[in-house]
MARTILO-379257 format. One record per residue: residue number from 1; residue in three letters; chain; y, x, z of N, C-alpha, C in turn. Coordinates in nm, 4 decimals, always signed. Last residue first. Layout:
BEGIN
<atom NUM,"ALA","A",<Y,X,Z>,<Y,X,Z>,<Y,X,Z>>;
...
END
This chain:
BEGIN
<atom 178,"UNK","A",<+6.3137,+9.1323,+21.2771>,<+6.3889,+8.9929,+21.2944>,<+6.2371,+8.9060,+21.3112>>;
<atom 177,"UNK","A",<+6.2220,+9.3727,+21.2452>,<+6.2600,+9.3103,+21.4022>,<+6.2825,+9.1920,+21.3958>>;
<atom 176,"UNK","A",<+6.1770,+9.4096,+20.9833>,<+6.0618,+9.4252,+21.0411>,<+6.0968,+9.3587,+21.2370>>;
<atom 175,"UNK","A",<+6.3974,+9.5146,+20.8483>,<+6.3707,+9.3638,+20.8555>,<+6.2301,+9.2826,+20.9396>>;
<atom 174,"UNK","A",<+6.4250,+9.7668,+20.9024>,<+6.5938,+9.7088,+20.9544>,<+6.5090,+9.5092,+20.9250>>;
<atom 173,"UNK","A",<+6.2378,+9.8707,+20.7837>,<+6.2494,+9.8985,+20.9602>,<+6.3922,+9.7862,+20.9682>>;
<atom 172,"UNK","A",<+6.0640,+9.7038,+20.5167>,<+6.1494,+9.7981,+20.6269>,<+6.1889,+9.7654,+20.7494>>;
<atom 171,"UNK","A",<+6.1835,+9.4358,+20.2713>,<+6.0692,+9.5105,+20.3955>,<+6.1777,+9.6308,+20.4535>>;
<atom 170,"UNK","A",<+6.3524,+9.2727,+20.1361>,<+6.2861,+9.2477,+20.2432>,<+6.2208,+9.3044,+20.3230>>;
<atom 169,"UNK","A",<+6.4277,+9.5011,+19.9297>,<+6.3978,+9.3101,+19.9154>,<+6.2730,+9.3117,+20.0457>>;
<atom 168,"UNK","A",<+6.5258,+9.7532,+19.9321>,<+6.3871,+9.7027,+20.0240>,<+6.3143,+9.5381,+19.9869>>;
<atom 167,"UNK","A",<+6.4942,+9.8880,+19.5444>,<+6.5977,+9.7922,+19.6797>,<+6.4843,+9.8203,+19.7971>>;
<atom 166,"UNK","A",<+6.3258,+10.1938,+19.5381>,<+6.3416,+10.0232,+19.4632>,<+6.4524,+9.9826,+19.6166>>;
<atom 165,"UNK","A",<+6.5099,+10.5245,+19.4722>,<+6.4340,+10.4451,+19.4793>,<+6.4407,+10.2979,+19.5035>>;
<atom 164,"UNK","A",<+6.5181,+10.6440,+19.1157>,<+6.5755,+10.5784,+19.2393>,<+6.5028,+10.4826,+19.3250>>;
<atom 163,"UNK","A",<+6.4273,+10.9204,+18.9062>,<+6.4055,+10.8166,+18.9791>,<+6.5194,+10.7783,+19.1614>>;
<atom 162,"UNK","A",<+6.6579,+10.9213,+18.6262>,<+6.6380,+10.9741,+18.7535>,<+6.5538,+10.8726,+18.8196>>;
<atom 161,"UNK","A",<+6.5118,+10.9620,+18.3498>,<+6.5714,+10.9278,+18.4267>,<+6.5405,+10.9192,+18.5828>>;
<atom 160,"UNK","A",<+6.4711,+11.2659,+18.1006>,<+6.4056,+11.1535,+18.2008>,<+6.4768,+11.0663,+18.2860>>;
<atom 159,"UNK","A",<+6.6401,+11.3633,+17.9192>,<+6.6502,+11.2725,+17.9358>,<+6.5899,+11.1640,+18.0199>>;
<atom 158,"UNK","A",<+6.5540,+11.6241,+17.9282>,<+6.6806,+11.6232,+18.0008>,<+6.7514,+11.4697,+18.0072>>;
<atom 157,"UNK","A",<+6.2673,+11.5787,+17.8931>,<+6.2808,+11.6367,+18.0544>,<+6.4667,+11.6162,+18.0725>>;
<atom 156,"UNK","A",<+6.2818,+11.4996,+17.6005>,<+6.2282,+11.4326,+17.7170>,<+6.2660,+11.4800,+17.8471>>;
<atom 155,"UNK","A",<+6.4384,+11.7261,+17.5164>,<+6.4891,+11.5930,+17.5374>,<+6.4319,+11.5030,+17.6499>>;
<atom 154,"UNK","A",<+6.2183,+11.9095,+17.5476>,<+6.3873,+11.9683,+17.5981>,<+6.4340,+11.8081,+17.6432>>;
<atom 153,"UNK","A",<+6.0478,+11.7733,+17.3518>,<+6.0129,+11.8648,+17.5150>,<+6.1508,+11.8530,+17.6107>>;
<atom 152,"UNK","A",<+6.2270,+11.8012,+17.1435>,<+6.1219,+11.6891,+17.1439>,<+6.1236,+11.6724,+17.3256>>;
<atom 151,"UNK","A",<+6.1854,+12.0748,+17.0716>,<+6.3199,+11.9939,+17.0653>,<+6.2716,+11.8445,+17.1809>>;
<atom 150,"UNK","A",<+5.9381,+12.1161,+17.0075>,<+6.0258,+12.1985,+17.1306>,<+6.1400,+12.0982,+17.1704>>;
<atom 149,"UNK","A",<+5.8654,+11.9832,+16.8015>,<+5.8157,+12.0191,+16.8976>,<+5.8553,+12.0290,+17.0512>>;
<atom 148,"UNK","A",<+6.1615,+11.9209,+16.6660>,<+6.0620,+11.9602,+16.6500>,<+5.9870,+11.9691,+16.7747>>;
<atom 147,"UNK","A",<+6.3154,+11.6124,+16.5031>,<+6.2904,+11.7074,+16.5607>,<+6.1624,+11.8154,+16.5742>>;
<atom 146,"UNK","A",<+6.2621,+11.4313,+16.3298>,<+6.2958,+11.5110,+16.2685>,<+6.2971,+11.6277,+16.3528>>;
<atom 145,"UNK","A",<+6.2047,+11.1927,+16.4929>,<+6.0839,+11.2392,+16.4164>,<+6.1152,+11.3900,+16.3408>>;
<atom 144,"UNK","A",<+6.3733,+11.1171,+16.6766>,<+6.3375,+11.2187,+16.7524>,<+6.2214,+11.2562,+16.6436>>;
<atom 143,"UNK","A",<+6.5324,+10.9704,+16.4258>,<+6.6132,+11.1190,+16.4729>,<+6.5073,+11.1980,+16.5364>>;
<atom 142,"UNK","A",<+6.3517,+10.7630,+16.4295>,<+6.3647,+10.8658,+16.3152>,<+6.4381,+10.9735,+16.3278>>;
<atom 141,"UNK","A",<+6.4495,+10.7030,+16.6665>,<+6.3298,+10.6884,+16.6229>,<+6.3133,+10.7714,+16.4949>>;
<atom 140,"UNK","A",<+6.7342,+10.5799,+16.6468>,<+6.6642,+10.7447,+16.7769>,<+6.5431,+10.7548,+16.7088>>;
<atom 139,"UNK","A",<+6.7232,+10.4346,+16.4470>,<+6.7923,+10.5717,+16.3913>,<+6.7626,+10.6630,+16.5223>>;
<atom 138,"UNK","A",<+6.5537,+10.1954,+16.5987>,<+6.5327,+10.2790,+16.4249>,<+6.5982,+10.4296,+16.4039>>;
<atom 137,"UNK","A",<+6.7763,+10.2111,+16.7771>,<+6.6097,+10.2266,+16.8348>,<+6.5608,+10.2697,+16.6666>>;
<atom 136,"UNK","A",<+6.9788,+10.0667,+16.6264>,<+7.0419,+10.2033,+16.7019>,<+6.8749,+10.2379,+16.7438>>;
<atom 135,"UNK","A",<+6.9043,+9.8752,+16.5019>,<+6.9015,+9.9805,+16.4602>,<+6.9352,+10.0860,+16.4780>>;
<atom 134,"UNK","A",<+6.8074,+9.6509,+16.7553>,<+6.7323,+9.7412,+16.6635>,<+6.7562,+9.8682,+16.6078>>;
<atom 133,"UNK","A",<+7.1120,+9.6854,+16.8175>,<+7.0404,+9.7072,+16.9524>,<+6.9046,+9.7599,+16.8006>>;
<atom 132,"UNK","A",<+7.2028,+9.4855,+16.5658>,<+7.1973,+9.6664,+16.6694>,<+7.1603,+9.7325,+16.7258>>;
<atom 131,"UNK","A",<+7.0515,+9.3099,+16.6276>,<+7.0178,+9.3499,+16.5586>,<+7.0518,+9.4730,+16.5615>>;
<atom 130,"UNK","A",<+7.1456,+9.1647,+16.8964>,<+7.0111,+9.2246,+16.9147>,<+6.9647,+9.3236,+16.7802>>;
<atom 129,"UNK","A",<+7.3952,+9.0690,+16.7951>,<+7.4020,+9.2251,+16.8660>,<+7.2157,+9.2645,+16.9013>>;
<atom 128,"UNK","A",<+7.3071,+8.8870,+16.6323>,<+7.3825,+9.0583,+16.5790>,<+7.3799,+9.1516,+16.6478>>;
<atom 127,"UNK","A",<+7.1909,+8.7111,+16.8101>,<+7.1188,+8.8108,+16.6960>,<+7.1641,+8.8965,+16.6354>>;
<atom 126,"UNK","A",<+7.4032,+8.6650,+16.9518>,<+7.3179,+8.7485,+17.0703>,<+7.2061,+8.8071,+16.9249>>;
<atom 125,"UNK","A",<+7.5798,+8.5746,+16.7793>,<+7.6552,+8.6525,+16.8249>,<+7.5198,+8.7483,+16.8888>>;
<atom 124,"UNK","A",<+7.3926,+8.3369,+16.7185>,<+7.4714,+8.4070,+16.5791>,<+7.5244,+8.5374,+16.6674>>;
<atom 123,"UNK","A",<+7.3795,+8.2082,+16.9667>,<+7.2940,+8.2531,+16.8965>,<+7.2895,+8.3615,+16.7849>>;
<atom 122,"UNK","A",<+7.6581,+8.1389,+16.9793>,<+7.6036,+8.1949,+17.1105>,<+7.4827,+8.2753,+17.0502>>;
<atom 121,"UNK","A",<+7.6569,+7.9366,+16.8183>,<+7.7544,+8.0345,+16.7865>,<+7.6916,+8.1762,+16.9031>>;
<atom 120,"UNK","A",<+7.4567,+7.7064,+16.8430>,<+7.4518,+7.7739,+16.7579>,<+7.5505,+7.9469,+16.7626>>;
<atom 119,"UNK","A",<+7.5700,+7.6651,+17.1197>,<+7.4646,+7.7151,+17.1184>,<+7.4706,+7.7814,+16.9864>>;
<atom 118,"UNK","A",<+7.8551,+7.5231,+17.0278>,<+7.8721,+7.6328,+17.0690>,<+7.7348,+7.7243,+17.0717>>;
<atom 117,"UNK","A",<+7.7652,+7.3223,+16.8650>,<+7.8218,+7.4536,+16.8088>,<+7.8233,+7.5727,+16.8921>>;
<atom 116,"UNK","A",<+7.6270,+7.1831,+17.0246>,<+7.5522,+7.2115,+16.9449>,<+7.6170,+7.3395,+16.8729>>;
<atom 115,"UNK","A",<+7.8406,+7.1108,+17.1871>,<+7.7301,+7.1876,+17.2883>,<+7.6908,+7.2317,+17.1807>>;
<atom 114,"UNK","A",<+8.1538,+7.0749,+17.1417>,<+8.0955,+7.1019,+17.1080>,<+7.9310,+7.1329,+17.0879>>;
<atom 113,"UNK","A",<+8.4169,+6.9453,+17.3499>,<+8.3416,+7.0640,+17.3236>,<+8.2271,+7.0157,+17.2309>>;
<atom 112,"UNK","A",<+8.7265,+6.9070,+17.2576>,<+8.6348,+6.8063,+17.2592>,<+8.5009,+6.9339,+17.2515>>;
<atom 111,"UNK","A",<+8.9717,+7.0863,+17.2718>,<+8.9763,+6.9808,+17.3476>,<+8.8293,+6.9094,+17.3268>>;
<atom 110,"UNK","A",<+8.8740,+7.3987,+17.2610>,<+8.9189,+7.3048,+17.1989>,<+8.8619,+7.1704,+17.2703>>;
<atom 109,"UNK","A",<+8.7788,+7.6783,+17.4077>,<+8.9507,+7.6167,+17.4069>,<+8.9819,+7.4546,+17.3270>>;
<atom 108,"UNK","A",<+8.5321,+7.7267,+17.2669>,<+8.5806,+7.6992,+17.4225>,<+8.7063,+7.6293,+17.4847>>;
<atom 107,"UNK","A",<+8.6344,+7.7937,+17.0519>,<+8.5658,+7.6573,+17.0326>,<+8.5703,+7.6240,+17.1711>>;
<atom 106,"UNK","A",<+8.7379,+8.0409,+17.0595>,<+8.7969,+7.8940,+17.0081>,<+8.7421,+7.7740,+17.0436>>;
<atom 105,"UNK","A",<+8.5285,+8.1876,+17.1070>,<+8.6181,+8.1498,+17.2412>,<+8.6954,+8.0749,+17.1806>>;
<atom 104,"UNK","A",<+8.3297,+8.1537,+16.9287>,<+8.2761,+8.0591,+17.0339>,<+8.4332,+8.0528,+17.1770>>;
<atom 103,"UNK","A",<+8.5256,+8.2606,+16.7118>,<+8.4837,+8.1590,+16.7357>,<+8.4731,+8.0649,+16.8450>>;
<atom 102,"UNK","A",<+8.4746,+8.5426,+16.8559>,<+8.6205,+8.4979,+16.8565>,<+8.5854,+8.3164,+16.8165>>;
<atom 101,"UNK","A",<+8.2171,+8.5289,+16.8441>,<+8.2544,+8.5547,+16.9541>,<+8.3883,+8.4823,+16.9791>>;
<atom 100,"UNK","A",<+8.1734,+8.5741,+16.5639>,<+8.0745,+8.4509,+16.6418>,<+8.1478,+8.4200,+16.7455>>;
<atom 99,"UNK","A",<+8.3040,+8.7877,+16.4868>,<+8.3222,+8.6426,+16.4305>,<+8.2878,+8.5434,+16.5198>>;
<atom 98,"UNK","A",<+8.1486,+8.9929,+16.6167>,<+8.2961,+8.9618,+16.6637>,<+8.3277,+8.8185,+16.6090>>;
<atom 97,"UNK","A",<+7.9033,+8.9651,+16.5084>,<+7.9354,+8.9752,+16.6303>,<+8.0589,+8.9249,+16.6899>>;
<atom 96,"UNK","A",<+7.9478,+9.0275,+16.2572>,<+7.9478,+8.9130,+16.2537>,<+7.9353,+8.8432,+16.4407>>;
<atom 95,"UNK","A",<+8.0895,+9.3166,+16.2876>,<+8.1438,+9.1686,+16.2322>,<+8.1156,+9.0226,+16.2862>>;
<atom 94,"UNK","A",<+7.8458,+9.4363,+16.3780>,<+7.9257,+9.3820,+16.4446>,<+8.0568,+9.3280,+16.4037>>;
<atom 93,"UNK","A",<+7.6617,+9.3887,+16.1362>,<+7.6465,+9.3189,+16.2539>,<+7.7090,+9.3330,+16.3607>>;
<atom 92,"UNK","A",<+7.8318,+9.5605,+15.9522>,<+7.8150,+9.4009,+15.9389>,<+7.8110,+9.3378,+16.0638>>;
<atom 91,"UNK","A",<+7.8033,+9.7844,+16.0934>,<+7.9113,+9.7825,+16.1042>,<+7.9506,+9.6130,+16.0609>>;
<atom 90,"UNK","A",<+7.5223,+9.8389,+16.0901>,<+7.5739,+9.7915,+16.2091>,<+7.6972,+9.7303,+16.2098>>;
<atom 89,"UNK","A",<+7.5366,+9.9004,+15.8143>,<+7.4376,+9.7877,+15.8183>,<+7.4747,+9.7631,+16.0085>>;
<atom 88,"UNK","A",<+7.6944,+10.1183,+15.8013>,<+7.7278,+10.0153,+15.7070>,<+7.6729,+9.8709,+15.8081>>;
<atom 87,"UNK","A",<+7.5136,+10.2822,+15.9195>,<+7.6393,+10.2681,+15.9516>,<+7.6878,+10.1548,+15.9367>>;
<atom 86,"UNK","A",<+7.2998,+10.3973,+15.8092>,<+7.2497,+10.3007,+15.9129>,<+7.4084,+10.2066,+15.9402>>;
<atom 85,"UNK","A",<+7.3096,+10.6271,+15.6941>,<+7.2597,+10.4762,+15.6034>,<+7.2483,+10.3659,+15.6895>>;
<atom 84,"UNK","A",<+7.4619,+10.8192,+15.8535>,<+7.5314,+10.7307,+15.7190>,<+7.5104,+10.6153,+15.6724>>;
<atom 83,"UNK","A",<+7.2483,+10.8506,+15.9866>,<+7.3286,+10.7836,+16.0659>,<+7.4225,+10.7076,+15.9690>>;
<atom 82,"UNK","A",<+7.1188,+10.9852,+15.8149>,<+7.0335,+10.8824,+15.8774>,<+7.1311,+10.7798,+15.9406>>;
<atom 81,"UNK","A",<+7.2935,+11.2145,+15.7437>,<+7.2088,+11.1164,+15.6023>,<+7.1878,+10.9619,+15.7135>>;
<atom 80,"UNK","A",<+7.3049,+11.3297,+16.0357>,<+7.4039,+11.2641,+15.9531>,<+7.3619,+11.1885,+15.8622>>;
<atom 79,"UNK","A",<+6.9805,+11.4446,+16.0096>,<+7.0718,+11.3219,+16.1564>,<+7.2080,+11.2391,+16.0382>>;
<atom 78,"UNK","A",<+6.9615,+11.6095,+15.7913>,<+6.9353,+11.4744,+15.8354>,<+6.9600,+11.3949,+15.8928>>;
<atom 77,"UNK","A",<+7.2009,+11.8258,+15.9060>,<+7.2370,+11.7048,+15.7779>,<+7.1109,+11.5775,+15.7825>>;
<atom 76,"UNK","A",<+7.0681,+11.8959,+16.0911>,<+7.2074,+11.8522,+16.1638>,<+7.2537,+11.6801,+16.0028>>;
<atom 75,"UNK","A",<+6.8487,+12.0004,+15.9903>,<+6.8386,+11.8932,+16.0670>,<+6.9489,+11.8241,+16.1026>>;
<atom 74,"UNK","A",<+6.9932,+12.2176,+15.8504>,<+6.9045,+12.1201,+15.7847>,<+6.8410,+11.9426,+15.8670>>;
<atom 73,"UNK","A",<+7.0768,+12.3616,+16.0622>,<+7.1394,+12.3033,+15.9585>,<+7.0913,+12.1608,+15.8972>>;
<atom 72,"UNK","A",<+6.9460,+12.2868,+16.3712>,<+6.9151,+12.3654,+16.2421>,<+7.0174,+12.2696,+16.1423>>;
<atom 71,"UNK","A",<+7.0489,+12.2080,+16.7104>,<+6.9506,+12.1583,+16.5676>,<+6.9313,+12.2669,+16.4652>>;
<atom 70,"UNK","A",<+6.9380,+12.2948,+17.0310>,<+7.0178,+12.3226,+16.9522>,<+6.9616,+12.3003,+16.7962>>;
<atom 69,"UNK","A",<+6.9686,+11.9594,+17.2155>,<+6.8581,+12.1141,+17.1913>,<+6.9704,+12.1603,+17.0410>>;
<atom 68,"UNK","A",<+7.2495,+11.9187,+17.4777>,<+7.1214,+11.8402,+17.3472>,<+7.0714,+12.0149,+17.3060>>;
<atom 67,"UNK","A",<+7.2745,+11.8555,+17.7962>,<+7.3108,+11.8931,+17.6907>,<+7.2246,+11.9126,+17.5419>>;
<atom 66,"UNK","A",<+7.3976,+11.5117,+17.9083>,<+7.3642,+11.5705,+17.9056>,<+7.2927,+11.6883,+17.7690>>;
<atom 65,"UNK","A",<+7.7667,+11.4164,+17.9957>,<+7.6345,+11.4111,+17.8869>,<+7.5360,+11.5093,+17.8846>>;
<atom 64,"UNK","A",<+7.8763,+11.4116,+18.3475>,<+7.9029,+11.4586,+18.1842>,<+7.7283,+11.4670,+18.0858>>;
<atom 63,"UNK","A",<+7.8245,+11.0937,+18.4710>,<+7.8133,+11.2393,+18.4934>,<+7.8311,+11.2670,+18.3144>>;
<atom 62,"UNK","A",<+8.0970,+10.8505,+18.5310>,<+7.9165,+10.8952,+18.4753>,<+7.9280,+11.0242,+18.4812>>;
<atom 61,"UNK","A",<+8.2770,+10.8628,+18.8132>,<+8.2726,+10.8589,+18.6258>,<+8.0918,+10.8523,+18.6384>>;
<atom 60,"UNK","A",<+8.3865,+10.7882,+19.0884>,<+8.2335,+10.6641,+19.0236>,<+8.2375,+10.7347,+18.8815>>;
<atom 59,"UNK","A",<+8.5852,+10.9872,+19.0563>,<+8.4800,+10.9984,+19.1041>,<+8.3395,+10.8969,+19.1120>>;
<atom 58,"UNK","A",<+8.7777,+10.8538,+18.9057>,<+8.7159,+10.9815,+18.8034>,<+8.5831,+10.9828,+18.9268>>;
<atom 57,"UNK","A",<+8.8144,+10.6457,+18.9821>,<+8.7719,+10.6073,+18.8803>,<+8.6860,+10.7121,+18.8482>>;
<atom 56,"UNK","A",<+8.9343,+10.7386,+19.2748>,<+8.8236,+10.6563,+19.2719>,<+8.7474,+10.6259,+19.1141>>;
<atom 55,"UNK","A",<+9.1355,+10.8178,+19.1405>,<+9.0202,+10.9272,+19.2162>,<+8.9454,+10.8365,+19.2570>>;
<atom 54,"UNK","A",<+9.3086,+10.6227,+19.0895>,<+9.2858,+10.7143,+18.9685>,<+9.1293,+10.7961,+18.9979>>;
<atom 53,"UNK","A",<+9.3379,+10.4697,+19.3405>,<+9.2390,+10.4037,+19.1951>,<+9.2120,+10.4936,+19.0611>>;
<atom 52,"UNK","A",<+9.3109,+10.6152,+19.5781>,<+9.3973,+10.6032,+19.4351>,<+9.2984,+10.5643,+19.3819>>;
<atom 51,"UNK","A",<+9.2013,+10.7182,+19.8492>,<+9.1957,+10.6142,+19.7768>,<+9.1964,+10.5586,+19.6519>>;
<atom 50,"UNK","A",<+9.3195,+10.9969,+19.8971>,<+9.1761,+10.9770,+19.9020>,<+9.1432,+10.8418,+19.8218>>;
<atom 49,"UNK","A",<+9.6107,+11.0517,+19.8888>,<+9.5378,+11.0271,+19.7724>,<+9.3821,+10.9864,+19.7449>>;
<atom 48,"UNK","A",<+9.7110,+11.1176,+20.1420>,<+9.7551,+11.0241,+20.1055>,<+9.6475,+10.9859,+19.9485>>;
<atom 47,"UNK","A",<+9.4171,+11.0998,+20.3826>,<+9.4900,+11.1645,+20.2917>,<+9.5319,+11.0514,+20.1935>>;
<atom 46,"UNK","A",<+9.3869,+10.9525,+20.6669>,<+9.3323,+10.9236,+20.5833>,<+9.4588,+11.0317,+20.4623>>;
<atom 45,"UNK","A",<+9.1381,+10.9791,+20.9878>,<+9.2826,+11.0368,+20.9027>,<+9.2418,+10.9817,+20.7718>>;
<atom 44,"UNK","A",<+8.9164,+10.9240,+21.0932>,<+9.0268,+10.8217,+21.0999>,<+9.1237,+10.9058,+21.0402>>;
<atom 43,"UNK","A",<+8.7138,+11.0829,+20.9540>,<+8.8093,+11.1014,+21.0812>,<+8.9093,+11.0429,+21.1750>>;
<atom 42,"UNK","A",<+8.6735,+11.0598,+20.7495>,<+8.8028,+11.1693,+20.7317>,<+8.7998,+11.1708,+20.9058>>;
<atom 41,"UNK","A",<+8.4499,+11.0027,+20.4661>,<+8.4972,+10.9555,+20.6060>,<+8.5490,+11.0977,+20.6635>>;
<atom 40,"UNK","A",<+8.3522,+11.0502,+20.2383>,<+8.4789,+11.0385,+20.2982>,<+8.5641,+10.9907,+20.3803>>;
<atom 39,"UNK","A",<+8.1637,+11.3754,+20.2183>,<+8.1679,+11.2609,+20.2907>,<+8.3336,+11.1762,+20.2532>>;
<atom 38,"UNK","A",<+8.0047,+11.5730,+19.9602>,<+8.1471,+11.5324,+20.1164>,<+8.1522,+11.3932,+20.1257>>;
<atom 37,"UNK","A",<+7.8921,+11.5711,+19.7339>,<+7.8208,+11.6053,+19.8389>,<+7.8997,+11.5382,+19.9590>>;
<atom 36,"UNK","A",<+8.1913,+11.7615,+19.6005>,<+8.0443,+11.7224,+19.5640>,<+7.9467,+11.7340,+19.7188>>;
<atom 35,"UNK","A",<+8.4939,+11.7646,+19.7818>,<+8.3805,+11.8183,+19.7294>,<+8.2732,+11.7601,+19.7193>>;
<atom 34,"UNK","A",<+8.7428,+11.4914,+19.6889>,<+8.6389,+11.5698,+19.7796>,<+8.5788,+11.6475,+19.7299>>;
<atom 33,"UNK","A",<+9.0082,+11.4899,+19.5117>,<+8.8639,+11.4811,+19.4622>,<+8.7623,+11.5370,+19.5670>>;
<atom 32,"UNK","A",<+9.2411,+11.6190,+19.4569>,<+9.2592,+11.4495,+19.4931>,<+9.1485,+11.4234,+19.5427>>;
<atom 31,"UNK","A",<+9.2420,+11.8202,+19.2933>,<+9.2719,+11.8156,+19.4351>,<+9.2725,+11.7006,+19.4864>>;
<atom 30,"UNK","A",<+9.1478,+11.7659,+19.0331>,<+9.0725,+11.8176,+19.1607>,<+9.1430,+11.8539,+19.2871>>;
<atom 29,"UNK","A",<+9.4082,+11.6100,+18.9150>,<+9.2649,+11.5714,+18.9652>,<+9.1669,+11.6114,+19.1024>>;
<atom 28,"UNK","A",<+9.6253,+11.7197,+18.8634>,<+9.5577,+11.8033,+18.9037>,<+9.4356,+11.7519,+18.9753>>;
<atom 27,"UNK","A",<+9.7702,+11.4910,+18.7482>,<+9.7918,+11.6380,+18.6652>,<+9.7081,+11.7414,+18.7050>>;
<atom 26,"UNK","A",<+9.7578,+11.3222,+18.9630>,<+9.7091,+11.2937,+18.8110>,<+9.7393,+11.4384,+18.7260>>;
<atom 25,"UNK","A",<+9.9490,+11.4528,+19.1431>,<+9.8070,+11.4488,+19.1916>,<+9.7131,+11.3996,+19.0730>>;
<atom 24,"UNK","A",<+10.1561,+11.4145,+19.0380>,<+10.1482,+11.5843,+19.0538>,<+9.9622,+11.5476,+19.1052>>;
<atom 23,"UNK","A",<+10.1936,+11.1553,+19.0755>,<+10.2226,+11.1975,+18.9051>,<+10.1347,+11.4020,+18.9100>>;
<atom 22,"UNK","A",<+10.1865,+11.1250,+19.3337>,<+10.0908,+11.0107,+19.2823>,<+10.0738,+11.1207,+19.1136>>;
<atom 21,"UNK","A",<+10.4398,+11.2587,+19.3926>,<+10.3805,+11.2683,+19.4373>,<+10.1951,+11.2242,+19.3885>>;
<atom 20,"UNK","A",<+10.6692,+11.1135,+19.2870>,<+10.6280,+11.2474,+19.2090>,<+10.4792,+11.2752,+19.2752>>;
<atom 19,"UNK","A",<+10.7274,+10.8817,+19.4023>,<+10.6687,+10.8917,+19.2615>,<+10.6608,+11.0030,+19.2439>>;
<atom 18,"UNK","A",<+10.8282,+11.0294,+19.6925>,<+10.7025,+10.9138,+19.6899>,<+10.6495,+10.9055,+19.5145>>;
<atom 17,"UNK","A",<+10.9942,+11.1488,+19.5809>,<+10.8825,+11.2352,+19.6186>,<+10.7920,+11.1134,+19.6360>>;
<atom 16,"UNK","A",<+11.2088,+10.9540,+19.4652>,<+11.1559,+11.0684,+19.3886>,<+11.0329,+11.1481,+19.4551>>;
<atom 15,"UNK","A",<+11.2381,+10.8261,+19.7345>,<+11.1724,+10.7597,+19.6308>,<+11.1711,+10.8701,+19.5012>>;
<atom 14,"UNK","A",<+11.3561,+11.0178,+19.8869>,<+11.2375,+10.9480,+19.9126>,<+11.1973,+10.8775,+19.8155>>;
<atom 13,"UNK","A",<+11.5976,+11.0536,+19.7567>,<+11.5185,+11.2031,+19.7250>,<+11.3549,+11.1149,+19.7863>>;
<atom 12,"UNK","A",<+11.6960,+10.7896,+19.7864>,<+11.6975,+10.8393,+19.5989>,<+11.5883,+10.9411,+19.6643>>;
<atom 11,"UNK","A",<+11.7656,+10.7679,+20.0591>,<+11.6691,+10.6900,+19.9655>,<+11.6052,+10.7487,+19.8400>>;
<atom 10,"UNK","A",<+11.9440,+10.9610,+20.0504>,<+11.7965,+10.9950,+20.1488>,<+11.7505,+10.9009,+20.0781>>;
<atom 9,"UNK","A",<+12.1584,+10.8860,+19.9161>,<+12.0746,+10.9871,+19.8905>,<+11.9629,+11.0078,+19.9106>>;
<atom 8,"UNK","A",<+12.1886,+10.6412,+20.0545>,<+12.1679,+10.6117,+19.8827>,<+12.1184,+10.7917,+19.8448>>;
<atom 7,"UNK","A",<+12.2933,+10.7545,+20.3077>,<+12.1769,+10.6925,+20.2335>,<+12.0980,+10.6546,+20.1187>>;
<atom 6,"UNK","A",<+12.5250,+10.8544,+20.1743>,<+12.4659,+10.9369,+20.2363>,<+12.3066,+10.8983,+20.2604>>;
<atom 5,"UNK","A",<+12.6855,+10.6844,+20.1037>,<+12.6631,+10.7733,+19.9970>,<+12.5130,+10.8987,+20.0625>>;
<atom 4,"UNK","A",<+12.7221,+10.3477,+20.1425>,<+12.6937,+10.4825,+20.1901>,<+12.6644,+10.5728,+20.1052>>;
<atom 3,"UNK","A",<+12.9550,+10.1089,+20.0858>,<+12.8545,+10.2080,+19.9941>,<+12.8156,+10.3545,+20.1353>>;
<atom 2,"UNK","A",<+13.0036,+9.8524,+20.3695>,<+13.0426,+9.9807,+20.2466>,<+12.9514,+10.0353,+20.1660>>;
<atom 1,"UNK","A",<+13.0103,+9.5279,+20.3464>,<+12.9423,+9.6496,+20.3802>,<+12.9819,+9.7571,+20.2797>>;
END
């Protein structure tokens, strides 16, 4: 079979727009991105990008953070002092987090298991991280004490969470026929 030169083109410019294509739609997000609210049911049409695992990621994102009260110098350096002294003392417990962990997945891998080690190791790993879990609740706790009043107000309402409402687990119109 000969070389075509003439295919080996039409191939080459189709496979440059098929990859440019995917690269020009990551550079410009919002066009990939229904509008807030839109459906994506198309119609049986389907756009080439509606799918992409890129526009599927950015559209499940979390919503952007919500926005904090504005501090005072003086408060900005307490937060910091508080977060300084706390640092150290997480930064152990996730050591010993990671130790336990990389461990218990050794110990998973080794030909004769273990039950007593591994519980122990399981334990060592779920009290470091419960101990974080404490001192991250110690340092909001003394952060929302430094606030003020107002501050306090702002947070609560921009931090309420949304209500959703509960599963049906069983009731309702769709279980009420059977």
């Amino acid at each position: 079979m000969a070389f075509d030169h003439q295919v080996f083109t039409r191939f080459l410019r189709a496979s440059c727009i098929a990859l440019a294509m995917p690269l020009s739609a990551l550079a410009n997000p919002a066009l990939m991105l229904p509008p807030p609210g839109a459906s994506l049911d198309m119609g049986g049409e389907c756009t080439f990008m509606a799918f992409h695992p890129v526009a599927t990621e950015l559209r499940d994102a979390p919503p952007p953070p919500a926005p904090t009260p504005e501090l005072s110098e003086a408060q900005q350096d307490a937060i910091f002092n508080l977060n300084h002294r706390l640092a150290p003392l997480v930064r152990e417990q996730a050591r010993i987090a990671r130790a336990a962990r990389q461990a218990l997945d050794s110990a998973m891998t080794a030909p004769d298991v273990d039950e007593e080690r591994i519980r122990e190791l399981v334990t060592m790993a779920m009290q470091a991280e419960g101990e974080i879990e404490v001192l991250q609740r110690i340092a909001t706790r003394h952060a929302r004490d430094i606030l003020t009043d107002a501050q306090r107000e702002f947070l609560a309402q921009r931090l309420q969470p949304e209500r959703m409402p509960p599963p049906h687990r069983g009731r309702g119109p769709a279980f009420e026929s059977q």
